[in-house]
C-alpha positions in Angstrom: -6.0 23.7 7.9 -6.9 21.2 11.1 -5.5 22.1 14.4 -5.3 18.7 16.8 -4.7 20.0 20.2 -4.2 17.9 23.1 -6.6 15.3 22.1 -7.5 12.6 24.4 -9.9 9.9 24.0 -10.7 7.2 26.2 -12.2 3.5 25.8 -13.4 2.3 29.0 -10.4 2.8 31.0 -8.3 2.5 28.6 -6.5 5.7 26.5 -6.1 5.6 23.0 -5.0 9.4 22.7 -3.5 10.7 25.6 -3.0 14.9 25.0 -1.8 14.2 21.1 -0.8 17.2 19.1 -0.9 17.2 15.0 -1.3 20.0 12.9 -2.5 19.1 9.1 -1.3 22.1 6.4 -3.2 22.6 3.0 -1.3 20.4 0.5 0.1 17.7 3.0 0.2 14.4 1.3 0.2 12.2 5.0 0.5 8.3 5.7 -0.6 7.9 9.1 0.6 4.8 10.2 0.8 2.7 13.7 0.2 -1.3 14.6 -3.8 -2.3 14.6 -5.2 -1.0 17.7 -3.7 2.1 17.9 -6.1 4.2 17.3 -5.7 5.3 13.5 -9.4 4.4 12.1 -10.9 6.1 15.0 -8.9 9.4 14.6 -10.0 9.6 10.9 -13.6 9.5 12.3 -13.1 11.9 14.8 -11.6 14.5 12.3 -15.1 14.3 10.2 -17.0 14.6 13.6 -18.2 10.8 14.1 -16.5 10.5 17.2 -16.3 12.9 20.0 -13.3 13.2 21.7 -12.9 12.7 25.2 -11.3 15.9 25.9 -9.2 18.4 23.5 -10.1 20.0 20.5 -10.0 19.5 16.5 -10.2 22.8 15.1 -10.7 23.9 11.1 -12.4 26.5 9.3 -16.4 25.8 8.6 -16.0 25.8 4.6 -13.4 23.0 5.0 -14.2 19.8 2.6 -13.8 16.6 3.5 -14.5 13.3 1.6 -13.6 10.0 3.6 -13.6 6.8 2.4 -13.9 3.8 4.8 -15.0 0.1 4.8 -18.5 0.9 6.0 -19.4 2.2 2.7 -19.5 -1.5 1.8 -23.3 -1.3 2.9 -24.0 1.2 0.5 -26.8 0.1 -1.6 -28.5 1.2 -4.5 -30.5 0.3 -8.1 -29.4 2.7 -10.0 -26.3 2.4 -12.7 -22.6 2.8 -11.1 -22.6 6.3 -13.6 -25.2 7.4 -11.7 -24.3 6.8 -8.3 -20.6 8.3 -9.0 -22.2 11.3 -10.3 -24.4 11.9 -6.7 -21.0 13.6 -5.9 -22.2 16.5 -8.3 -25.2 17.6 -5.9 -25.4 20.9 -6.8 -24.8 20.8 -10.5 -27.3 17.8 -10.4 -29.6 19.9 -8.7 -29.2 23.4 -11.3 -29.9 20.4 -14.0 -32.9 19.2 -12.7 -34.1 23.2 -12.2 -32.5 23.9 -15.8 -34.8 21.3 -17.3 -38.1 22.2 -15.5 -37.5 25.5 -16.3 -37.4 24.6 -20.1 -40.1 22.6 -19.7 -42.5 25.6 -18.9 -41.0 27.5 -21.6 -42.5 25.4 -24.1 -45.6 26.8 -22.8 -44.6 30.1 -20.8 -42.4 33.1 -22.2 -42.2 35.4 -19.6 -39.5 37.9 -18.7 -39.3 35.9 -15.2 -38.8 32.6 -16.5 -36.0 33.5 -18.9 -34.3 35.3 -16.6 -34.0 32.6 -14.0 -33.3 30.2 -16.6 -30.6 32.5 -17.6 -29.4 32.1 -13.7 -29.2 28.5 -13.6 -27.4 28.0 -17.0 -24.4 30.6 -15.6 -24.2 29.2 -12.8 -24.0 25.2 -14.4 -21.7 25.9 -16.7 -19.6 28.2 -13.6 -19.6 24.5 -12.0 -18.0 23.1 -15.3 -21.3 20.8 -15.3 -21.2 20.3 -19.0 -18.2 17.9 -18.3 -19.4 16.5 -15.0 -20.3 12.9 -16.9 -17.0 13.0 -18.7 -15.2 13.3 -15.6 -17.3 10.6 -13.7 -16.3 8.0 -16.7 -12.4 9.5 -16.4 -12.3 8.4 -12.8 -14.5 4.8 -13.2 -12.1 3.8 -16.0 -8.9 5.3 -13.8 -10.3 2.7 -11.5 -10.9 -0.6 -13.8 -15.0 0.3 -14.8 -15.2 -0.5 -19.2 -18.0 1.3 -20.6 -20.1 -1.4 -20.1 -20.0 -1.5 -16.0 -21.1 2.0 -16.4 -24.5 1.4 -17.2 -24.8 -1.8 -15.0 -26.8 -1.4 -11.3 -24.5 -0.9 -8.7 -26.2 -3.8 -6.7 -25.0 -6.4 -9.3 -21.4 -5.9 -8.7 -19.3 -7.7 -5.5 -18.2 -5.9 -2.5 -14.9 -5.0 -3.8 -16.5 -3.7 -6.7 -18.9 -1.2 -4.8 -16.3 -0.1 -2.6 -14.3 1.1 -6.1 -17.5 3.4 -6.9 -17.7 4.7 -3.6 -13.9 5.8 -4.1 -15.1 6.9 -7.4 -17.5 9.3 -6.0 -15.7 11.1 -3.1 -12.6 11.4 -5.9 -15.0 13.5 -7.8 -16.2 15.4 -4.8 -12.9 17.0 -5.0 -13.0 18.5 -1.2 -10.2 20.2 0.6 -8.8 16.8 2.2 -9.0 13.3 1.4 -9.3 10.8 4.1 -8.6 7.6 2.9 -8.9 4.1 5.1 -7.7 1.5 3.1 -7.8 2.5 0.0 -6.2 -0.4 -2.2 -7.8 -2.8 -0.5 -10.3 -3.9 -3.0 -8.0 -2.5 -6.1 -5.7 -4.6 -8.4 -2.2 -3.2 -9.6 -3.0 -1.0 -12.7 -6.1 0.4 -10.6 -3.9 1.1 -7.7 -0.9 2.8 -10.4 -3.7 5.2 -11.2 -4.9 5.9 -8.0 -0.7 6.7 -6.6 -1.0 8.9 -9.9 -4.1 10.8 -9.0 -3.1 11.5 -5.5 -0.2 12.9 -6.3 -1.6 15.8 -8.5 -4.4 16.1 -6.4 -4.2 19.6 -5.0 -5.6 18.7 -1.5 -4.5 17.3 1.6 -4.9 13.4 1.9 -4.5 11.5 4.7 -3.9 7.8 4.1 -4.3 4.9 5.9 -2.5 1.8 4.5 -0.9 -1.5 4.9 0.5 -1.0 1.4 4.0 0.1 1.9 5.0 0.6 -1.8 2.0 2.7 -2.2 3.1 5.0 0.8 6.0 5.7 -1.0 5.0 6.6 -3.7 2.1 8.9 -2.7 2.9 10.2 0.8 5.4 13.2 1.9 4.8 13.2 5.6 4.5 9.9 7.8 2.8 10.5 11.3 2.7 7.6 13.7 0.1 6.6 16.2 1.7 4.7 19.0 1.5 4.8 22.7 -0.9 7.5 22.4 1.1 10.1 20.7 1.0 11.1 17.1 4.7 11.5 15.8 5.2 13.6 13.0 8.2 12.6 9.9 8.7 14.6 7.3 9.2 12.5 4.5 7.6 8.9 3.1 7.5 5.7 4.7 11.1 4.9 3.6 12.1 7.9 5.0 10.3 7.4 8.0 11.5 4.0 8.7 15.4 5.7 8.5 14.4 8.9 10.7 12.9 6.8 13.5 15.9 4.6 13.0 17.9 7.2 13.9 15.5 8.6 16.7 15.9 5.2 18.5 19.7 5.5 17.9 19.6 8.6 20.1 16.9 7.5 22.9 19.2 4.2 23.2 22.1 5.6 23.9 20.5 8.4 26.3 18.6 5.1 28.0 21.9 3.8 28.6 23.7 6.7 30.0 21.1 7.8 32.6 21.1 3.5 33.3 24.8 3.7 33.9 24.2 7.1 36.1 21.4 5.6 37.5 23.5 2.5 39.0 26.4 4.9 40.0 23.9 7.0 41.9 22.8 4.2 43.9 26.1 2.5 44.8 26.9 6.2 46.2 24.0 6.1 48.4 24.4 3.1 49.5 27.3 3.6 50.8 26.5 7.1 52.4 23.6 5.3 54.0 26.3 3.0 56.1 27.7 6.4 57.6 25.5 8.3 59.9 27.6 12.1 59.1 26.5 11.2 55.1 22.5 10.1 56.0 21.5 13.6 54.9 23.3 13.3 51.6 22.1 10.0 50.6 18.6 11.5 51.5 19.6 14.6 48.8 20.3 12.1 46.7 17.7 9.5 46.5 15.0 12.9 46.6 17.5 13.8 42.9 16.8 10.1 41.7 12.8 10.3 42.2 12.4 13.6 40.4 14.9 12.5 37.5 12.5 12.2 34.1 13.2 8.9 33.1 14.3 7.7 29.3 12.7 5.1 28.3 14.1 2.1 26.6 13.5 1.8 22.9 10.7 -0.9 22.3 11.4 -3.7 19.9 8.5 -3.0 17.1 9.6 -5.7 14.5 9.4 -9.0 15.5 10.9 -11.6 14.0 9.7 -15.3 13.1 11.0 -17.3 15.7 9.0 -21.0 14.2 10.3 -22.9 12.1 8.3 -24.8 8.3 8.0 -28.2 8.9 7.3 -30.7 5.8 8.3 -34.0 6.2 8.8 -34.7 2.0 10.8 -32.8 -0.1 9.1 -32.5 -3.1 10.8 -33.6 -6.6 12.6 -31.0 -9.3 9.0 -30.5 -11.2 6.4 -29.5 -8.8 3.5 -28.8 -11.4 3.6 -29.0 -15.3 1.4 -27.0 -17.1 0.0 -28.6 -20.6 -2.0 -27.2 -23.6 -4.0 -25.7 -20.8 -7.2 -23.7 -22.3 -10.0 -22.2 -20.0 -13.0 -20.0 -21.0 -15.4 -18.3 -19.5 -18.4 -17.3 -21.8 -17.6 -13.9 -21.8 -13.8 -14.0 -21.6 -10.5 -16.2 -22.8 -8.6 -16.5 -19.9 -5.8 -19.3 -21.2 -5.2 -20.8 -25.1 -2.9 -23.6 -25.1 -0.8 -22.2 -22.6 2.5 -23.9 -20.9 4.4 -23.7 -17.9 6.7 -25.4 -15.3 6.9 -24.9 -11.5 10.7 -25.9 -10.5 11.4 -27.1 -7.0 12.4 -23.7 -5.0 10.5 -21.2 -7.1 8.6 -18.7 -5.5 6.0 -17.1 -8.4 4.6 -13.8 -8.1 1.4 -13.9 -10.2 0.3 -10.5 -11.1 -2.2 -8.6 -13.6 -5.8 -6.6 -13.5 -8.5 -8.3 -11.9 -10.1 -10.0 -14.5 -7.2 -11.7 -16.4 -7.4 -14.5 -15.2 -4.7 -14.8 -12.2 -7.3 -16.4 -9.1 -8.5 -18.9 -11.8 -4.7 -19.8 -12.8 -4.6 -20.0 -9.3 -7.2 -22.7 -8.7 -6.1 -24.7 -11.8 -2.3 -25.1 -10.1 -3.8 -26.6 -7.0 -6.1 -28.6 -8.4 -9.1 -27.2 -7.4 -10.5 -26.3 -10.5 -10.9 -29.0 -13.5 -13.1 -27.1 -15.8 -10.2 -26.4 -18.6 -8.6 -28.6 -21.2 -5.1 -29.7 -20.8 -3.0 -31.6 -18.8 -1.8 -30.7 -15.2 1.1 -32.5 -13.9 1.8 -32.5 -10.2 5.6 -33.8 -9.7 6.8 -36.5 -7.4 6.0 -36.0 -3.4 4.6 -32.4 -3.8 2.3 -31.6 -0.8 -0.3 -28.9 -1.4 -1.5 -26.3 0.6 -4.1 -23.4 -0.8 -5.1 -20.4 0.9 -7.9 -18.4 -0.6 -10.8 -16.4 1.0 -12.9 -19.3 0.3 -11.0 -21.9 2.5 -12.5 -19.7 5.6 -15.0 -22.1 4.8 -13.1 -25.1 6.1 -12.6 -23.4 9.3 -14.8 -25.1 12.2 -16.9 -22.5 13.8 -17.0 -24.1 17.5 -13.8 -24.8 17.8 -11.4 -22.1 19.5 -8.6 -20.5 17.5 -5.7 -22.0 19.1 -7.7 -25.5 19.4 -8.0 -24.9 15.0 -4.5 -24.6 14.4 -3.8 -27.8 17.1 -6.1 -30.4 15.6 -4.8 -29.3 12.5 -0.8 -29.1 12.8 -0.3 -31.5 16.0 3.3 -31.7 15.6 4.0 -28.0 16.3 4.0 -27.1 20.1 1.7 -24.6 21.8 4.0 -22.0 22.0 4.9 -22.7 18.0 1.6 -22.0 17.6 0.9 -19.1 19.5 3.4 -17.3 18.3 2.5 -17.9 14.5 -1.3 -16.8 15.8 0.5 -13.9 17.5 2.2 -12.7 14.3 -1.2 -12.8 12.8 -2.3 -10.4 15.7 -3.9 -12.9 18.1 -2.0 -12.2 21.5 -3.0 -13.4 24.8 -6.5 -14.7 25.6 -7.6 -14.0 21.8 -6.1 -17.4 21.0 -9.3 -18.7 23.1 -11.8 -17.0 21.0 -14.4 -19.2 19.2 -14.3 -18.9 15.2 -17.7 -18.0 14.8 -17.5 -14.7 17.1 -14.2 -14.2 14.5 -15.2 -11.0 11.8 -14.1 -11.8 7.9 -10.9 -10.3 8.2 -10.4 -11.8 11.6 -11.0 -15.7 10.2 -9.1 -14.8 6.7 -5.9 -14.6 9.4 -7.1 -18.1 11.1 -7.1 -19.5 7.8 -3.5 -18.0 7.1 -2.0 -19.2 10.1 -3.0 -22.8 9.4 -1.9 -22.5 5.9 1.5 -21.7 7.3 1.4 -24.9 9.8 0.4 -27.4 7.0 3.1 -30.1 6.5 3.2 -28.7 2.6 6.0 -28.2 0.3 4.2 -26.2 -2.0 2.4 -22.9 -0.8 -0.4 -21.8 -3.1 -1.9 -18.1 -1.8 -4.1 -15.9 -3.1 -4.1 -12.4 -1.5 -2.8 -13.7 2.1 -1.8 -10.0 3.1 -5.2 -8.6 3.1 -6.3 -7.6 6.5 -2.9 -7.6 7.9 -1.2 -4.7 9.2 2.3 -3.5 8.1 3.9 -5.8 11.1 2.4 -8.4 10.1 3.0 -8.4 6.4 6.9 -8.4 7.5 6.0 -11.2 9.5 4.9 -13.4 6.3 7.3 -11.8 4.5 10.0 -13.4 6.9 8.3 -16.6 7.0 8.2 -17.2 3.0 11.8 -16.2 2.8 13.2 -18.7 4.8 10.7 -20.8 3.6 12.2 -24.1 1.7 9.6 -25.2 -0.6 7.7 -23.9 -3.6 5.1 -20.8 -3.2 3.0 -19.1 -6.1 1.2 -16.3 -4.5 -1.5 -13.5 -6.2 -1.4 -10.4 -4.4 -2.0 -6.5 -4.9 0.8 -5.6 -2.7 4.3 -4.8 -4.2 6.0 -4.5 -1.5 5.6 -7.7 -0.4 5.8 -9.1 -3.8 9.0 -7.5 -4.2 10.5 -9.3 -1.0 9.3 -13.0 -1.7 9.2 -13.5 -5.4 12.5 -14.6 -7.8 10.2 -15.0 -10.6 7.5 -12.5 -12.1 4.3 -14.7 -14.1 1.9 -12.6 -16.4 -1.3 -13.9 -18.8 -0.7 -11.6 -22.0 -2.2 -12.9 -25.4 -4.1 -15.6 -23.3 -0.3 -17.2 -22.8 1.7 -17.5 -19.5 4.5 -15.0 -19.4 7.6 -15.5 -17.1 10.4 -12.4 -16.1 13.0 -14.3 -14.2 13.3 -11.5 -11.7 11.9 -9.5 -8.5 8.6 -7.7 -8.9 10.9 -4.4 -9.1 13.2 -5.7 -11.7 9.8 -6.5 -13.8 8.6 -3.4 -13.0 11.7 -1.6 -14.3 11.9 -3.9 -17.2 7.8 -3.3 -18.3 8.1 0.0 -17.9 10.8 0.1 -20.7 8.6 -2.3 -23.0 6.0 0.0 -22.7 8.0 2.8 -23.8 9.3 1.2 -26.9 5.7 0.2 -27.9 4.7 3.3 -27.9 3.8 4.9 -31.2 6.7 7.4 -32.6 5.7 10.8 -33.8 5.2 10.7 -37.7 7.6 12.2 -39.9 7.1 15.0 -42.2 5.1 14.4 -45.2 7.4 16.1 -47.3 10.1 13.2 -46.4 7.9 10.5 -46.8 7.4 11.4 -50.2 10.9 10.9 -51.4 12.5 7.5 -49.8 16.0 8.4 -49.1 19.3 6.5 -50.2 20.6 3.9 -47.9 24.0 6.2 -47.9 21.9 9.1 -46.7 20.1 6.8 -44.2 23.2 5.7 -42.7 24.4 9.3 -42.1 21.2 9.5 -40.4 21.8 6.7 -38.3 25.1 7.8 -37.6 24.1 11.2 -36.5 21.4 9.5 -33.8 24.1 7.6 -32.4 25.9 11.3 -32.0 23.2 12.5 -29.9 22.3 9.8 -28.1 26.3 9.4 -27.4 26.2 12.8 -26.6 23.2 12.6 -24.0 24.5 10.0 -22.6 28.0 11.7 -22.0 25.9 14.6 -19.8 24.3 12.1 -17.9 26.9 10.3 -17.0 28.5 13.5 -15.8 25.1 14.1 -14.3 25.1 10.9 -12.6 28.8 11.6 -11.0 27.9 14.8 -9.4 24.8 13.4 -7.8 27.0 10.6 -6.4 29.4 13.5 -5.1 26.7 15.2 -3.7 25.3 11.8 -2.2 28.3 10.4 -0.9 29.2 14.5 1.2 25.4 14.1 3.0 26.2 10.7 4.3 29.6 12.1 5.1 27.4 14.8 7.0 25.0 11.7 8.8 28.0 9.9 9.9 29.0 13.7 12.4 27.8 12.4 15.7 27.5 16.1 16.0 24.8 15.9 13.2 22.5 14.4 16.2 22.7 17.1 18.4 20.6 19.4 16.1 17.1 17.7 15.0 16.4 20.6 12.4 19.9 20.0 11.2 19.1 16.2 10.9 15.9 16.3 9.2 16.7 18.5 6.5 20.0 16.7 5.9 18.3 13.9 5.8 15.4 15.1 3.5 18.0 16.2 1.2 19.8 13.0 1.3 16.5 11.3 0.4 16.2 13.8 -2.4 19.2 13.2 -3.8 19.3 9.6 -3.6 15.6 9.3 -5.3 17.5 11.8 -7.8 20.2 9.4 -8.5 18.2 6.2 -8.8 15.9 8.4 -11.8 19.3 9.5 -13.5 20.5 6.0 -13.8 17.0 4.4 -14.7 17.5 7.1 -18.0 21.2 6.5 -18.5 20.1 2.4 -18.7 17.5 2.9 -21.0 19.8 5.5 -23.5 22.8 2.7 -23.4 20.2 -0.1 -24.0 18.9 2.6 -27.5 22.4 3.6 -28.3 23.7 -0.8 -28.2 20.2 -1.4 -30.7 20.9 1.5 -33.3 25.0 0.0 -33.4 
């Protein structure tokens, strides 16, 4: 499909691909992955021909498709309606319906043989193109992606960046080309929008090629993981889970070959130094040290997860309530976000607040830390509670002259330089970046600033909304770390599971204009919602002919009693289901614990595809068997 063939490309002196090899196959669903810098934006640009390499070649056949979305459509600009603008990705049906209607137009006037024969033409070939459902399948993918009916017909110039970049998705999803090039692509989506999106991808019948901070939604879309590093694009066949196993593995293997030629290394040299002291041995040691120059060296294993090596500082420990929430009502003309609704923040809690855009979560937000009043009810905030709020907005506050590392001095004075740099260094300021003025900073680059000094504040209660936008996978571990060993409060809004899922012990939802709380992780919610919606959802009716005569409670209870037989009986298969997959589970990791195993990288990869398999098996069985036992303990 594309052919990458020792591809090189320079910056200055500097190589960002140095003779990289990748071959993409029809169907491949592909996270491509690597730390920011490497090179992964630049590659996607070079596939659709923006960017030349420096020497190499990227090969595909001349009727390929492509359809790439990246964050320079942002600038796209337009009057007409969002409908309108999705449905440019139609050109050549728009263009037959343009012809089709001038073409009638002369009828009305002109009958000829000609005219009805080419009108004919243009109608066979629209409706070859499916162009009688083009506008249903614009308004499909706009509502996939969070557009009501309404949006539809507003201007696309009237909606926010975020917004825009949603209808430029919009657009290249109906393209439908060959492969999908995707840069970012939940960036400006919330959860539901992003749930549609893993959905869509994964029956699209293309190739896509994804790349994305958003770990949970690697998973769940992607089934090959190529990484950009040093150079090189490395090639695993599996997700991002898989991935991060495989090249666990991989660096199992180059560690212990590091430390074997080492150790040969060291005996080598003590041998010729001591056949250097004898004058009938010179010419060995000579052999020898030659042998040593020419070996191909291993390389050590790079450390590529840093740790948090600074420590919170807050010099009050706040008291068991941290904010009380009141009869709390906010509206916005056109929307209800709260009625009378109540909550407390306990000391210790770390809140996930989640939901579509629009419901209400930013505003919730802003009303917990106080800055905004424009709702009735009361807020409490609890003895010794210290505030700190991170939104885009507070990019604001930064002070444009003032270098980054002088920022996060004047503002957290107790921490020392190297405290600092290394928080700015998680953030991915490294070296003489730290001595960059904030006004030379871009958006994304001063959102990070204004992370970093939210993490420095002398706060025992952490109020974020989206902090992991514009960080890369590194350094979303990175705040990951941080918040968990973290001793205050923290209420975060963000679009990313994965990191939901690894700081939050409590789940808060606005349903019915009231505060919800799931006393969970994000994935127990999940799990849990899913299951709700399941039960809500409407049963098929029954046959008329039994709804006409109500039967006797005896006979309903034989009814009853022959569900639980079923379901009893289900149950029993699956549990027998659910033993044999653990069997089969338990004989592949018998099969990964063979150091053998290691010594045959086919062997390894499809053992541990089909470990992955079965596991992901597994986990689906039980998620059934739970929901079965939870039916079966209702109906007794």
């Amino acid at each position: 499909m594309i052919a990458i063939n020792n591809l090189t490309f320079e910056i200055g002196a500097r190589k960002l691909y140095d003779e990289a090899n990748w071959h993409i196959k029809p169907g491949e669903k592909i996270g491509l992955i690597g730390a920011n810098g490497t090179g992964k934006t630049t590659l996607l640009r070079m596939i659709v021909g923006e960017y030349k390499p420096t020497s190499g070649t990227i090969s595909m056949a001349k009727d390929l498709t492509l359809g790439y979305l990246n964050q320079d459509l942002l600038s796209y600009a337009s009057d007409k309606n969002i409908l309108h603008v999705a449905m440019e990705a139609f050109e050549r049906q728009n263009q037959l319906h343009t012809e089709i209607e001038n073409l009638l137009k002369k009828l009305e006037t002109d009958y000829s043989e000609d005219l009805l024969h080419k009108l004919s033409d243009k109608q066979t070939e629209f409706e070859a193109l499916d162009g009688y459902n083009i506008e249903y399948k614009a308004h499909e993918i706009l509502a996939g992606l969070g557009f009501s009916e309404a949006d539809t017909h507003r201007k696309l110039s009237t909606f926010s960046g975020g917004w825009r970049m949603r209808v430029m998705l919009a657009k290249i999803l109906l393209q439908a080309p060959d492969i999908l090039l995707l840069d970012e692509p939940t960036n400006h989506l919330d959860l539901p929008s992003i749930q549609w999106l893993e959905q869509y991808l994964k029956d699209f019948e293309g190739a896509v090629i994804i790349v994305s901070h958003d770990r949970w939604f690697l998973d769940k879309v992607i089934n090959r993981t190529v990484e950009s590093r040093k150079g090189k694009l490395t090639v695993y066949a599996g997700n991002y889970s898989f991935y991060l196993e495989e090249k666990a593995l991989r660096e199992e293997i180059q560690r212990g070959e590091f430390k074997n030629q080492q150790s040969k290394i060291r005996q080598e040299e003590r041998l010729i130094e001591r056949f250097r002291a004898k004058a009938s041995k010179a010419k060995m040691a000579q052999s020898r040290i030659k042998m040593l120059d020419k070996m191909e060296r291993v390389d050590d294993v790079d450390d590529d997860n840093p740790t948090v090596n600074f420590t919170f500082r807050f010099s009050k420990q706040s008291g068991r309530h941290v904010v009380t929430l009141e009869d709390i009502t906010k509206k916005y003309p056109a929307i209800d976000i709260l009625d009378h609704a109540e909550a407390v923040i306990e000391k210790g809690d770390k809140i996930a607040l989640i939901g579509a855009n629009g419901r209400g979560k930013s505003t919730l937000l802003r009303i917990i830390a106080n800055a905004d009043k424009d709702y009735t009810g009361t807020v409490t905030t609890g003895h010794n509670v210290t505030t700190t709020f991170f939104a885009q907005h507070q990019l604001e506050s930064l002070h444009l002259e003032n270098e980054i590392l002088a920022e996060l001095q004047s503002f957290a004075p107790k921490h020392t330089d190297t405290e600092l740099r290394t928080i700015l260094g998680s953030f991915l300021f490294t070296g003489d970046d730290v001595f960059k003025k904030i006004k030379v900073l871009s958006g994304g680059e001063k959102s990070r600033v204004a992370l970093a000094k939210a993490l420095t504040a002398d706060a025992n209660f952490l109020v974020l909304d989206e902090p992991t936008n514009h960080l890369d996978i590194q350094s979303v571990n990175i705040l990951i770390q941080a918040i968990q060993q973290y001793e205050g409060t923290v209420v975060v809004v963000s679009h990313d599971r994965y990191f939901l899922d690894n700081v939050a012990n409590r789940i808060w939802y606005i349903e019915d204009q009231k505060i919800k709380i799931y006393p969970g992780t994000y994935a127990e919610y999940e799990e849990w919602n899913s299951k709700r919606k399941f039960e809500k959802a409407p049963t098929t009716p029954q046959p008329k002919k039994e709804e006409k005569k109500p039967e006797p409670v005896k006979q309903q209870g034989d009814d009853k009693n022959q569900q639980l037989k079923k379901l009893n009986q289900d149950l029993g298969k699956m549990e027998k289901q659910i033993a044999d997959l653990e069997s089969e589970v338990k004989k592949l990791e018998n099969h990964l614990a063979d150091d053998k195993i290691y010594s045959d990288q086919n062997r390894l990869k499809q053992t541990n595809t089909a470990y992955q398999q079965k596991k992901n098996e597994l986990s689906t069985v039980k998620e059934k068997w739970e929901a079965l036992a939870e039916q079966i303990l209702e109906l007794e």
